[in-house]
DSSP file (Angstrom, degrees, kcal/mol; ACC not computed):
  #  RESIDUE AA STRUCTURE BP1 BP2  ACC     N-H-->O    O-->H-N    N-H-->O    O-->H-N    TCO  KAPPA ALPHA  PHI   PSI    X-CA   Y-CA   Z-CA
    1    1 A X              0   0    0      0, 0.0     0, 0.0     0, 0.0     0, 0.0   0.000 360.0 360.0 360.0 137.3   80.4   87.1   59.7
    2    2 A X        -     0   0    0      0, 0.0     2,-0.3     0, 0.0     0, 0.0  -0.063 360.0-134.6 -49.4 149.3   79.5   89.8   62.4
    3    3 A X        -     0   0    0      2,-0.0     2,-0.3     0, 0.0     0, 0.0  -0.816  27.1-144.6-103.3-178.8   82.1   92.8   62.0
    4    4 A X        -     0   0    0     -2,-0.3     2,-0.3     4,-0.0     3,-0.0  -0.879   5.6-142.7-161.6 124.6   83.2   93.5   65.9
    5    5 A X     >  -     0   0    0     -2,-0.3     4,-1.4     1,-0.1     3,-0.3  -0.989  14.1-154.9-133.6 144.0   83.9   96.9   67.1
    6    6 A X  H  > S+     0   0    0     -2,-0.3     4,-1.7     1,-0.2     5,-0.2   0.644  93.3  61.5 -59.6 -43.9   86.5   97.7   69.4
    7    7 A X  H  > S+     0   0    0      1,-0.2     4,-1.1     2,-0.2     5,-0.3   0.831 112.1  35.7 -34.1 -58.2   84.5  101.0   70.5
    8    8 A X  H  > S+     0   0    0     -3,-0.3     4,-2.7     1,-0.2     5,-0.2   0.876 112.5  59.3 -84.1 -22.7   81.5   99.1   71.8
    9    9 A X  H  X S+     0   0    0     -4,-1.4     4,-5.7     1,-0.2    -1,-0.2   0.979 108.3  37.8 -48.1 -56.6   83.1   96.5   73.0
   10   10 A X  H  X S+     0   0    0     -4,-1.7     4,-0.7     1,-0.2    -1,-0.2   0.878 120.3  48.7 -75.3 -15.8   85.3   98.2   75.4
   11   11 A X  H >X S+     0   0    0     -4,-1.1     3,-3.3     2,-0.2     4,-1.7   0.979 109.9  63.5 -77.7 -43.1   82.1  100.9   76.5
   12   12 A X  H >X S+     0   0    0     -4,-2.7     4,-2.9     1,-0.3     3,-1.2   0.969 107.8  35.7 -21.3 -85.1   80.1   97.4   76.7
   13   13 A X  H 3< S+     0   0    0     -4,-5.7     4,-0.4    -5,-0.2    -1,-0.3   0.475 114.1  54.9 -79.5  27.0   82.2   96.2   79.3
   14   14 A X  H << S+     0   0    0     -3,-3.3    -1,-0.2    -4,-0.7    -2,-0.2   0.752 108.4  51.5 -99.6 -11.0   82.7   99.4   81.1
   15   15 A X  H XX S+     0   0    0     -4,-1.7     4,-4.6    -3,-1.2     3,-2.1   0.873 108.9  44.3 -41.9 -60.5   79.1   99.9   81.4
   16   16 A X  H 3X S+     0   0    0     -4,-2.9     4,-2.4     1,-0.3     5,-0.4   0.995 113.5  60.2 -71.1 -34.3   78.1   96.4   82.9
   17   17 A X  H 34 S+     0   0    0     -4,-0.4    -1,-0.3    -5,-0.3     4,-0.2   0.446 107.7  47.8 -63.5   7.8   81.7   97.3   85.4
   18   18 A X  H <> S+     0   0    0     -3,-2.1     4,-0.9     2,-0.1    -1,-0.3   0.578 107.9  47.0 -99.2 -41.9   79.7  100.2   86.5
   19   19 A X  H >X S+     0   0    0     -4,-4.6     4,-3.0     1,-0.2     3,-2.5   0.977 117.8  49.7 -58.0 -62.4   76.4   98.4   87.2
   20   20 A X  H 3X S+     0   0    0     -4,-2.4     4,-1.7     1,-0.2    -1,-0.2   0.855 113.6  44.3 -20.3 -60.9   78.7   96.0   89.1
   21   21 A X  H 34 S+     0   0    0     -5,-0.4    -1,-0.2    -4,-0.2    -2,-0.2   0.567 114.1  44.7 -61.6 -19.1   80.3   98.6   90.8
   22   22 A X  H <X S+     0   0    0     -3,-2.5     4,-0.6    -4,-0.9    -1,-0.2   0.750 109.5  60.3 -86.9 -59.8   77.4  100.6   91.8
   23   23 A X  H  X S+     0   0    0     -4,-3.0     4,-1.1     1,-0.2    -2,-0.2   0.678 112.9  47.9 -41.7 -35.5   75.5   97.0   92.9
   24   24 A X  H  X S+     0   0    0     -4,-1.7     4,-1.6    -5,-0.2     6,-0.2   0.728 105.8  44.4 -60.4 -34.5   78.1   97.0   94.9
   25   25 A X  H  4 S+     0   0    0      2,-0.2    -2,-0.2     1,-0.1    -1,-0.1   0.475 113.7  50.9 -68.4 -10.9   78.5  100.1   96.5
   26   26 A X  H >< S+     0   0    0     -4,-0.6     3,-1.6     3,-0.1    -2,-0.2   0.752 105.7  65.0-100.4 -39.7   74.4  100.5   97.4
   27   27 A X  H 3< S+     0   0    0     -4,-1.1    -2,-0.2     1,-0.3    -3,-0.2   0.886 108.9  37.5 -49.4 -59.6   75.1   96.7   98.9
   28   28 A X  T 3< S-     0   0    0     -4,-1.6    -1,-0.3     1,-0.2    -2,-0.1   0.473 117.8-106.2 -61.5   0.8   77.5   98.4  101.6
   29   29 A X  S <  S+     0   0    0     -3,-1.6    -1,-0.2    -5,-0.2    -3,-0.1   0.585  72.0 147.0 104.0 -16.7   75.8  101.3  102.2
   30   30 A X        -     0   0    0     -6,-0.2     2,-0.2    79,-0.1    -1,-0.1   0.006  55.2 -96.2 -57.7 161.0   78.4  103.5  100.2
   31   31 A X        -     0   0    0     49,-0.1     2,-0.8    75,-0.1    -1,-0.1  -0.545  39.8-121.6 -47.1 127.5   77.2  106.8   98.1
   32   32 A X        -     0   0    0     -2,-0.2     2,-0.1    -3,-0.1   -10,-0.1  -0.764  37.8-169.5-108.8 122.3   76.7  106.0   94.7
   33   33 A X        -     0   0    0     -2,-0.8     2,-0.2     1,-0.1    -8,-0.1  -0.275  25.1 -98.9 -80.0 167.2   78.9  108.0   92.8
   34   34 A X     >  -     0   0    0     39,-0.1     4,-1.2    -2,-0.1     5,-0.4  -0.439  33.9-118.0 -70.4 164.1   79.4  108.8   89.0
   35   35 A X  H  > S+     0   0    0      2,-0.2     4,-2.8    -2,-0.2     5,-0.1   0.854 123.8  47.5 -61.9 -33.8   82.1  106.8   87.1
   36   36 A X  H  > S+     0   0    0      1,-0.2     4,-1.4     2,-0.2    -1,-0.2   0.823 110.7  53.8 -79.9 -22.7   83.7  110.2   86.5
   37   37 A X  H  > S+     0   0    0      2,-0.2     4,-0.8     3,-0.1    -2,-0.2   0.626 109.2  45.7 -96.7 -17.0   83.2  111.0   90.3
   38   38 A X  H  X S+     0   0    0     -4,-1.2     4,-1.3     2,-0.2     3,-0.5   0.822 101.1  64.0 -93.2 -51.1   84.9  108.1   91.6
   39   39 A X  H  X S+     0   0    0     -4,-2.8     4,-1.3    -5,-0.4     5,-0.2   0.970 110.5  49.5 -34.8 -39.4   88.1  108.5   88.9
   40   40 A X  H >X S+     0   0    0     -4,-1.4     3,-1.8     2,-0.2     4,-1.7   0.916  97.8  61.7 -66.4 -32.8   88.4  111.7   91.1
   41   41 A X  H >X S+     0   0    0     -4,-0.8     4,-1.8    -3,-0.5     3,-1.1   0.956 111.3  39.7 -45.1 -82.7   88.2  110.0   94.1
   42   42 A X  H 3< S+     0   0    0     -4,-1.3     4,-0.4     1,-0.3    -1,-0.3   0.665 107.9  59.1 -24.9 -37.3   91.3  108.2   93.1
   43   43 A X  H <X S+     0   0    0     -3,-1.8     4,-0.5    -4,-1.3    -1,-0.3   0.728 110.4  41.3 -95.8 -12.3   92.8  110.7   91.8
   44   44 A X  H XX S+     0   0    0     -4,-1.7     3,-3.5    -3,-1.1     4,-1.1   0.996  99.2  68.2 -64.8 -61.6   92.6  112.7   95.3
   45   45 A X  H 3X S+     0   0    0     -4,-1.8     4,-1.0     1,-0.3    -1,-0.2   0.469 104.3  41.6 -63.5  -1.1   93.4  110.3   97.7
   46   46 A X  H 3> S+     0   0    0     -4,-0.4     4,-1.1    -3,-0.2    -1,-0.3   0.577 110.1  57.2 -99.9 -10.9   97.1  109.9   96.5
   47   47 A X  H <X>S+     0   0    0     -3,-3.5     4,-1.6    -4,-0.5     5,-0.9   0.938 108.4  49.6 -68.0 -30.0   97.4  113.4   96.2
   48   48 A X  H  <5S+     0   0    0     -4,-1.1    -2,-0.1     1,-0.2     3,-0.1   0.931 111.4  43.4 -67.2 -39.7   96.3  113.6   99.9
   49   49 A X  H  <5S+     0   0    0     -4,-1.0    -1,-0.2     1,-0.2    -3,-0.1   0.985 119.2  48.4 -65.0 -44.5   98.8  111.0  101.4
   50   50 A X  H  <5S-     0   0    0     -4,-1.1    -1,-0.2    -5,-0.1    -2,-0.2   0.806 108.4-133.8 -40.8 -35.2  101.5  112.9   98.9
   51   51 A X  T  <5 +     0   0    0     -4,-1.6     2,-0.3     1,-0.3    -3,-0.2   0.304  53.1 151.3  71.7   2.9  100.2  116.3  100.3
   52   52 A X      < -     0   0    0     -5,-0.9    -1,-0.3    -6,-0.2     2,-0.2  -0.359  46.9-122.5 -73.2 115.6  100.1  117.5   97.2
   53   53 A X        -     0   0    0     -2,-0.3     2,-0.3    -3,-0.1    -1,-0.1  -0.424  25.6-154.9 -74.3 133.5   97.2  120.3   97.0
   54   54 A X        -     0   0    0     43,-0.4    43,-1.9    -2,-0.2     2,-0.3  -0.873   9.3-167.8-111.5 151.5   94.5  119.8   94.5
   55   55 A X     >  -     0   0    0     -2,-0.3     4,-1.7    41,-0.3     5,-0.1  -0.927  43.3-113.3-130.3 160.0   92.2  122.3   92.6
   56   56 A X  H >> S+     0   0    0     -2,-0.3     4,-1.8     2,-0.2     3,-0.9   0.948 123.5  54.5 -55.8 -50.8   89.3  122.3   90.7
   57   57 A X  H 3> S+     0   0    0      1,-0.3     4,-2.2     2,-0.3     5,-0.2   0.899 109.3  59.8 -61.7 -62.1   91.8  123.8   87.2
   58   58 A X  H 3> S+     0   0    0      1,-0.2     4,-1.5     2,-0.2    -1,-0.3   0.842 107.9  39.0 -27.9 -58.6   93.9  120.2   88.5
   59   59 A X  H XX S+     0   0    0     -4,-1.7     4,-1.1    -3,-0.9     3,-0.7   0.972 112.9  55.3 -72.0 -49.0   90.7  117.9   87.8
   60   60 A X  H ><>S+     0   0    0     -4,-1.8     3,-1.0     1,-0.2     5,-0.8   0.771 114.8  43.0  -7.5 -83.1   89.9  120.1   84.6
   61   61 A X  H 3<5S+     0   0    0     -4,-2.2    -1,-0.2     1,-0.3    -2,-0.2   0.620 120.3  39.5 -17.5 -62.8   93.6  119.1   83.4
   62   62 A X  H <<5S+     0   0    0     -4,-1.5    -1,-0.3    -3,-0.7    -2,-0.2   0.326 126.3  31.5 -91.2 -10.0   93.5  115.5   84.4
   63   63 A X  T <<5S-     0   0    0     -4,-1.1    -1,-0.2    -3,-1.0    -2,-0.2   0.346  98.9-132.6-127.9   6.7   90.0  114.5   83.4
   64   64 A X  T   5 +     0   0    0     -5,-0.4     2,-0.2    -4,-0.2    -3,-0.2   0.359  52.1 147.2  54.2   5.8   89.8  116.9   80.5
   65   65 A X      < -     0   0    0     -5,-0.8    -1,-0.2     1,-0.2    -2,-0.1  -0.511  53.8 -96.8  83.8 108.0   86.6  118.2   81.3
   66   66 A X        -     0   0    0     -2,-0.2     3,-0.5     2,-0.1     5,-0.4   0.373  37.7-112.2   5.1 119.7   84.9  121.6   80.8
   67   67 A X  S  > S+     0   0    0      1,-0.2     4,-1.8     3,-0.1     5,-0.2   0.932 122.4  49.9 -53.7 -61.2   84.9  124.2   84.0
   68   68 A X  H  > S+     0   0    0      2,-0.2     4,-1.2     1,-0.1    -1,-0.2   0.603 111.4  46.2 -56.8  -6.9   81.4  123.8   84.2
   69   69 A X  H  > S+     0   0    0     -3,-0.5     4,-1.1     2,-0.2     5,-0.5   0.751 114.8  44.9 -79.2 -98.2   81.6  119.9   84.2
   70   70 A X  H  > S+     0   0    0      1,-0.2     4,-0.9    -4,-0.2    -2,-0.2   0.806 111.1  54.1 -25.2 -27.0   84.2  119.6   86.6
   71   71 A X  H >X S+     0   0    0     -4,-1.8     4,-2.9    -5,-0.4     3,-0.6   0.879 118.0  47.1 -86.5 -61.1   82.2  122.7   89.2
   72   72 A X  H 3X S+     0   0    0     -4,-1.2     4,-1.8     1,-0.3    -2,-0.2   0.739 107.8  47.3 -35.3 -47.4   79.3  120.2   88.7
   73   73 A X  H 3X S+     0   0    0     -4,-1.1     4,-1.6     2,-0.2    -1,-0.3   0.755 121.1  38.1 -54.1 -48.8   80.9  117.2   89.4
   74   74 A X  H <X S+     0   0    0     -4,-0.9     4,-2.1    -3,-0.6     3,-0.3   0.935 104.0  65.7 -75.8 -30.8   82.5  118.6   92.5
   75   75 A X  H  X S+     0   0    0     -4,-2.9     4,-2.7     1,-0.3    -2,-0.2   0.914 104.4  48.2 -86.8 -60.0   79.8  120.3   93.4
   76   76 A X  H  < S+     0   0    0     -4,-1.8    -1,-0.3    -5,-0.4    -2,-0.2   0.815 107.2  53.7 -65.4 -24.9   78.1  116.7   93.8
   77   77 A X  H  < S+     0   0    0     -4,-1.6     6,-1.4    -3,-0.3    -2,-0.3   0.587 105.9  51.6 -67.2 -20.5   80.6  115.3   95.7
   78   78 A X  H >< S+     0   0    0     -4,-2.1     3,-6.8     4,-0.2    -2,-0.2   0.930 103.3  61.3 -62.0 -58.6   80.6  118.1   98.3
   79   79 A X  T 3< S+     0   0    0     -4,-2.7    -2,-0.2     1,-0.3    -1,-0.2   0.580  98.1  53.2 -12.4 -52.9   77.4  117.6   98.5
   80   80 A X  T 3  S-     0   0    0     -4,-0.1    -1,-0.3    -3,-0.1    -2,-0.1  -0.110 116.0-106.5 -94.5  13.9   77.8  113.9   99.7
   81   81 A X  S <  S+     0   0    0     -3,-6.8    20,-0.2     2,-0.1    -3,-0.1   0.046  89.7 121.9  95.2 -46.5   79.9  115.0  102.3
   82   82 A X  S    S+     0   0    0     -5,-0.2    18,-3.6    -6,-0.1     2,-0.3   0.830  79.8   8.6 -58.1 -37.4   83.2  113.5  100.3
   83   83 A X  E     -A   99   0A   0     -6,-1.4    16,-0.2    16,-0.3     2,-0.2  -0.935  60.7-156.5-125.6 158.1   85.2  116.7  100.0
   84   84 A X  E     -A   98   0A   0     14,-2.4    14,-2.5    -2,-0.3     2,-0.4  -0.689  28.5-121.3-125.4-169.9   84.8  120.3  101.4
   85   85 A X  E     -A   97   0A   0     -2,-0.2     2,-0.4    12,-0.2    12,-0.2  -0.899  31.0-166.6-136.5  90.6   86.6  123.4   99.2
   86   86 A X  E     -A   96   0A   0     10,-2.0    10,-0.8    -2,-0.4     2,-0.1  -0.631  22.6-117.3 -88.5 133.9   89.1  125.1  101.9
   87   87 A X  E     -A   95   0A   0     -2,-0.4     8,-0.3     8,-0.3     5,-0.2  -0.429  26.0-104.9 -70.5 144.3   90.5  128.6  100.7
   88   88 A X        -     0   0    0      6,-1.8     6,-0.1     3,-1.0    -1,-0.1  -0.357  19.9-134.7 -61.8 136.6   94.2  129.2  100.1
   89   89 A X  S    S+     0   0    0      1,-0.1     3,-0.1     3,-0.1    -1,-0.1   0.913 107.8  42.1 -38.9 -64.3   95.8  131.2  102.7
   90   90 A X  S    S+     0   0    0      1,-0.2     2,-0.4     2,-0.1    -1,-0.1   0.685 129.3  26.2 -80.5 -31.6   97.5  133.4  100.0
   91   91 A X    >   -     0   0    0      3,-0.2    -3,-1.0     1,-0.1     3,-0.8  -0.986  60.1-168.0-141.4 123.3   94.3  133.7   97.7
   92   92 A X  T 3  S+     0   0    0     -2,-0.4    -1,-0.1     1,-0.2    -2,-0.1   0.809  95.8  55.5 -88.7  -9.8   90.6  133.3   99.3
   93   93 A X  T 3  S+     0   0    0     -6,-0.1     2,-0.5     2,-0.0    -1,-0.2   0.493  91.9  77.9 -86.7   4.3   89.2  132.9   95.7
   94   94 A X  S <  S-     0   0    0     -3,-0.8    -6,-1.8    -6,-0.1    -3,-0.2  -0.940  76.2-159.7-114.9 136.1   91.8  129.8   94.9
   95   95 A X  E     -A   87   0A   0     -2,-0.5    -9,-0.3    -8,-0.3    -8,-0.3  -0.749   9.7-144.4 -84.7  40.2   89.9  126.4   96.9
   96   96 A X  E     -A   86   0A   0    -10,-0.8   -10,-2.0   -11,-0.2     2,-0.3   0.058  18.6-124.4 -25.3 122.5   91.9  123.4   97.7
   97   97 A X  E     -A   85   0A   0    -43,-1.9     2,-0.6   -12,-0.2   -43,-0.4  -0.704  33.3-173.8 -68.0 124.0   89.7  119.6   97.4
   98   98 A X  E     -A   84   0A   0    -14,-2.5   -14,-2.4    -2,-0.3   -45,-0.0  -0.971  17.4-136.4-129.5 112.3   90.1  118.3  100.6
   99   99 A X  E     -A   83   0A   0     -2,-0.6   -16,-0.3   -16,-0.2     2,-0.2  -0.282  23.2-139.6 -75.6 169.0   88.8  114.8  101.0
  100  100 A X     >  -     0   0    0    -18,-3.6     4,-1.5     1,-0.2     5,-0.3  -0.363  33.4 -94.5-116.0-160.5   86.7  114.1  104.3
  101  101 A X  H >> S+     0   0    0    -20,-0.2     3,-5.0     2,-0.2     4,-2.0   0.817 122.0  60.3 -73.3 -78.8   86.5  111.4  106.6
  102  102 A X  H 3> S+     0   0    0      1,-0.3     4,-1.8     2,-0.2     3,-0.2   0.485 105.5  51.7  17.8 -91.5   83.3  110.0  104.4
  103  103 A X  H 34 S+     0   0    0      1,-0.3     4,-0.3     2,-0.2    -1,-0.3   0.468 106.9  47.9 -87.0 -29.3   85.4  109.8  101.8
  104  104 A X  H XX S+     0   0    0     -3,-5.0     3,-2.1    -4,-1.5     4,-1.6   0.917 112.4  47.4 -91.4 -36.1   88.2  107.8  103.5
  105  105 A X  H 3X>S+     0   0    0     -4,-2.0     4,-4.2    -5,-0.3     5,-0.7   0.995 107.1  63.4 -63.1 -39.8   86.1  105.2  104.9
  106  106 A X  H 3<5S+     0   0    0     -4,-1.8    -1,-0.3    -5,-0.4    -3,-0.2   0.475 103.5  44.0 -66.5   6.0   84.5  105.0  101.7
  107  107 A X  H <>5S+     0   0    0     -3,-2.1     4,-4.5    -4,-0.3    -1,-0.3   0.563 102.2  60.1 -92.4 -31.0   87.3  103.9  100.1
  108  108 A X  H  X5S+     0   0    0     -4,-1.6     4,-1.2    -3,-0.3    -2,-0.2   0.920 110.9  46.4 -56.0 -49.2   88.4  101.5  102.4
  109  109 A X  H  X5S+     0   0    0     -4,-4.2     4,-0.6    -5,-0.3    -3,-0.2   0.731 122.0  38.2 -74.7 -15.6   84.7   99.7  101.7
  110  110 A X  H  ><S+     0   0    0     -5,-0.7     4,-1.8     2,-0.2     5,-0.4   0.895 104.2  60.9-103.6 -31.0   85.2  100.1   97.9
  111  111 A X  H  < S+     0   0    0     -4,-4.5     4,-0.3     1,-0.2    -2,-0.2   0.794 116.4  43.4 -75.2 -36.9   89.2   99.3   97.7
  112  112 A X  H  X S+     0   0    0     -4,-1.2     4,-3.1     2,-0.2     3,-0.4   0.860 113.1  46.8 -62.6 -52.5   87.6   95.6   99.4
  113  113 A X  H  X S+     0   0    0     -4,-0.6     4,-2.1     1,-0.2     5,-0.3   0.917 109.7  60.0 -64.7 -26.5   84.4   95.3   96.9
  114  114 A X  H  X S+     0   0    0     -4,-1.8     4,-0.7     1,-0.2     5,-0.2   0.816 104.9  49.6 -87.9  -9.1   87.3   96.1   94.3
  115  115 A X  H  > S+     0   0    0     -3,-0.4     4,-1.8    -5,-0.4    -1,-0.2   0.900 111.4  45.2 -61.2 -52.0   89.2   92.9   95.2
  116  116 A X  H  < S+     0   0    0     -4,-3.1     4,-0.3     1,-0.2    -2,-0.2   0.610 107.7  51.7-114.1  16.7   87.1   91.2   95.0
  117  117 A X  H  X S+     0   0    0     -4,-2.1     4,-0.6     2,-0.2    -1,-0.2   0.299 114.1  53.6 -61.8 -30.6   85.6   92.5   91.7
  118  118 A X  H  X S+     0   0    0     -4,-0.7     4,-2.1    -5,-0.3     5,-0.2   0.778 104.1  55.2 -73.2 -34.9   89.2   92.0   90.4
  119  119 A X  H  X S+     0   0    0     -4,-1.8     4,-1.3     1,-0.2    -2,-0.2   0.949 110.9  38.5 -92.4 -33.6   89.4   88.7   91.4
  120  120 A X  H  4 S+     0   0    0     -4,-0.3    -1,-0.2     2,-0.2    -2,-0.1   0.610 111.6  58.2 -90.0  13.3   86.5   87.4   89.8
  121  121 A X  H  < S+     0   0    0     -4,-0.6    -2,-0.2     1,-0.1    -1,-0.1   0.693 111.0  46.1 -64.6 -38.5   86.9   89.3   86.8
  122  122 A X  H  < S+     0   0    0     -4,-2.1    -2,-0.2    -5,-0.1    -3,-0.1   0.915  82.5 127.3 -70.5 -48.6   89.9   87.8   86.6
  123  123 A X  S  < S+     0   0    0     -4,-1.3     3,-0.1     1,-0.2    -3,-0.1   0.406  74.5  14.9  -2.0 138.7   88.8   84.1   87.4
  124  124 A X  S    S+     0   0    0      1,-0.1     2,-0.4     0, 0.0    -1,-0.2   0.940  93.1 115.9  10.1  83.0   90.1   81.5   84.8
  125  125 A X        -     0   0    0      4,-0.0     2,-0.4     5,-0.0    -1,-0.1  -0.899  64.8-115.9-151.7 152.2   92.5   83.3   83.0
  126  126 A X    >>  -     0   0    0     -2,-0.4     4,-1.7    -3,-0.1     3,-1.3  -0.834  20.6-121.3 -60.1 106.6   95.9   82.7   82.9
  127  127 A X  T 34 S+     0   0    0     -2,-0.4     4,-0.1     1,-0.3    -1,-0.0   0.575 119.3  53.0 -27.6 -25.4   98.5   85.0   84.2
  128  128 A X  T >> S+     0   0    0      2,-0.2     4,-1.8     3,-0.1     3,-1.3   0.930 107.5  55.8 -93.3 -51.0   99.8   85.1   80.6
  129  129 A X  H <> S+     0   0    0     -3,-1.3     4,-2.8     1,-0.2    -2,-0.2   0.804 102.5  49.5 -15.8 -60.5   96.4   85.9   79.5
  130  130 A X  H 3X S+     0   0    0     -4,-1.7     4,-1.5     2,-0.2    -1,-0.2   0.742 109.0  52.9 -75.8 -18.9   95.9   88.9   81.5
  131  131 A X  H <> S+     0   0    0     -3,-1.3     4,-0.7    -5,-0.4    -2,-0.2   0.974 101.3  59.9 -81.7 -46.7   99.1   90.5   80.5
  132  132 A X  H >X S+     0   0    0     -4,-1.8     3,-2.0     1,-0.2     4,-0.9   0.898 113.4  38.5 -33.2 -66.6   98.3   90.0   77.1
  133  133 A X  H >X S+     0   0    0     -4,-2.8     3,-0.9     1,-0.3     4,-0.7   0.823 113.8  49.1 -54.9 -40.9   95.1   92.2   77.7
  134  134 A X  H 3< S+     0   0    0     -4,-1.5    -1,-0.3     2,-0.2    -2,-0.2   0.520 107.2  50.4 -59.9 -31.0   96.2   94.1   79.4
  135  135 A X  H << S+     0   0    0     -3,-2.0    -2,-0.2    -4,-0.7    -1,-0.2   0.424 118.8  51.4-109.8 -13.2   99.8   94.8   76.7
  136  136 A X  H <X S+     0   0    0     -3,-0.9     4,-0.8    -4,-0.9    -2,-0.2   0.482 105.7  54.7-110.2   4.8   96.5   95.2   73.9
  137  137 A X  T  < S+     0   0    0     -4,-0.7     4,-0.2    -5,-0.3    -2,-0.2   0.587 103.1  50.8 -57.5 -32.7   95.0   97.7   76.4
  138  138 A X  T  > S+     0   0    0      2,-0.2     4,-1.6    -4,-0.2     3,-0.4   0.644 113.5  50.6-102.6 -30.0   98.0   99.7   76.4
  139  139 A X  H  > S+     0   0    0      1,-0.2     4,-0.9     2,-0.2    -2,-0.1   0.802 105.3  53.0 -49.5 -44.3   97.9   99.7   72.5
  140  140 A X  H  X S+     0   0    0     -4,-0.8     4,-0.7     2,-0.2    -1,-0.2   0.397 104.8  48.7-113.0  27.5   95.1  100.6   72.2
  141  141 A X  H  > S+     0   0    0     -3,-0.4     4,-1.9    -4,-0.2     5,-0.2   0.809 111.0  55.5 -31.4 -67.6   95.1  103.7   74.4
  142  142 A X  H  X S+     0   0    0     -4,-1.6     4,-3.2     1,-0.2     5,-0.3   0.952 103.7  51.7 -54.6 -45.8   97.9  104.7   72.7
  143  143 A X  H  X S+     0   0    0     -4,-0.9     4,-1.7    -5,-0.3     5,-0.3   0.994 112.8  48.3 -55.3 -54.1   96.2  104.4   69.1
  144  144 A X  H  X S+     0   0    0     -4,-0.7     4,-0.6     1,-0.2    -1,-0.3   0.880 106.4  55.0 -84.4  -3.0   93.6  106.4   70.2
  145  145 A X  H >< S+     0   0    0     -4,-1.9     3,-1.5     1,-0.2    -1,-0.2   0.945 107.6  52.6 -45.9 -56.6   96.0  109.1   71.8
  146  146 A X  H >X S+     0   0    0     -4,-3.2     3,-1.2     1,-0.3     4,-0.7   0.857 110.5  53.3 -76.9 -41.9   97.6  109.4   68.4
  147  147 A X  H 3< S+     0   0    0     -4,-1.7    -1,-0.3     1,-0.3    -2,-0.2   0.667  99.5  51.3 -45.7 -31.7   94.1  110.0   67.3
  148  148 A X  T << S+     0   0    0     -3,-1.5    -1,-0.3    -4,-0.6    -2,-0.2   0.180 113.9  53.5-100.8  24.2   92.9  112.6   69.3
  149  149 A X  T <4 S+     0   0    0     -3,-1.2     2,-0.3    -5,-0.1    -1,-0.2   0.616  95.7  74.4-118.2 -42.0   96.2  114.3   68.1
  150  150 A X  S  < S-     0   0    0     -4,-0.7     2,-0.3    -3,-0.1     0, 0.0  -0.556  80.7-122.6-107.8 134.7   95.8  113.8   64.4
  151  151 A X              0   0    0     -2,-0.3    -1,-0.1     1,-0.1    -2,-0.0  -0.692 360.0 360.0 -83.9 137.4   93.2  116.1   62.1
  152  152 A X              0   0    0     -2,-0.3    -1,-0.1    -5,-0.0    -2,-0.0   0.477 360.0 360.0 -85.2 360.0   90.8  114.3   60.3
């Protein structure tokens, strides 16, 4: 019997949901981002509506990631227009991420491709199904939280 690991599995299918996602995004016209450059993307636009000021040291925090990853990363999304880097009043060396207009329509065109990437990902399963994955999803995040906690 094959052994099955949980590791490739789940990179398996976040790989082919990023070709998907990508296939989709060149179909509309969109930017094609990184995986890691679109989590930010998310993670701005509810700071924006919030008001809630973002900085590069925020995404560090929140994505774990290296300064120099994270200057890179933005650095390519400025680049494409999606955010500019406005200086603090009180400190001109401190940068606020400020999404741009770009960057809202271009969510608007992906928050629709992501419907309706949910909805046929979803497609014959059972409601009870999906929770279930979804309730061994949240498990196993947590197991590997408790991992990255624990010395080998």
């Amino acid at each position: 019997m094959e052994q099955k690991h949980i590791g490739f599995a789940v990179k398996s299918l976040a790989r082919k949901i990023d070709k998907v996602m990508e296939r989709r995004a060149e179909a509309i016209g969109a930017v094609t981002l990184t995986r890691m450059q679109r989590w930010i993307l998310n993670y701005l636009y509810p700071c924006r509506e919030t008001g809630q000021d973002v900085f590069q040291k925020d995404v560090e925090v929140k994505f774990q990631t290296r300064r120099s990853t994270a200057t890179e990363l933005l650095k390519g999304m400025e680049k494409a227009g999606l955010i500019e880097r406005v200086p603090v009043a009180h400190d001109g060396r401190m940068k606020r991420i400020v999404l741009t207009e770009r960057a809202l329509d271009y969510r608007v065109r992906m928050d629709e491709q992501i419907l309706l990437f949910e909805q046929k990902m979803a497609d014959g399963f059972a409601r009870e199904e999906l929770d279930s994955f979804f309730g061994i999803m949240k498990r196993l995040e947590a197991n590997a939280d408790q991992l990255l906690v624990e010395t080998i």
